[in-house]
C-alpha angles and dihedrals in degrees: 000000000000126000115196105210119323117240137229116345119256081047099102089107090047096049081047091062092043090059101042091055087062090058095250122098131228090258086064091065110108099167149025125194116200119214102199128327108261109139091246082063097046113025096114104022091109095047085051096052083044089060107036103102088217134048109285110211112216118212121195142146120275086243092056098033094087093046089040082052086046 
């Protein structure tokens, strides 16, 4: 499973329900793809990686990838 940037941050339970509605869970995510780096973008994207049960890979842009790391 795929997860296209992460929201705000404090929306982890939120994303949770998302996903489950789809019939997936949140340990079936493999990767995530930021778009830019905008904190509406990135804001869970660490609590996301903190509750995944298997490594998540996170793809950005060379440009993004200093601001995402913070």
């Amino acid at each position: 499973m795929i997860l296209v940037d992460t929201a705000y941050p404090g929306q982890l339970s939120l994303l949770h329900e998302a996903i489950l509605s789809t019939g997936l869970h949140i340990h079936n995510l493999t990767s995530i793809f930021i778009t830019h780096q905008d904190l509406d973008h990135i804001g869970s994207l660490a609590d996301i990686i903190q509750a995944s049960s298997s490594p998540v890979q996170v793809f950005a842009s060379s440009i993004e990838k200093p601001y995402i790391q913070g």
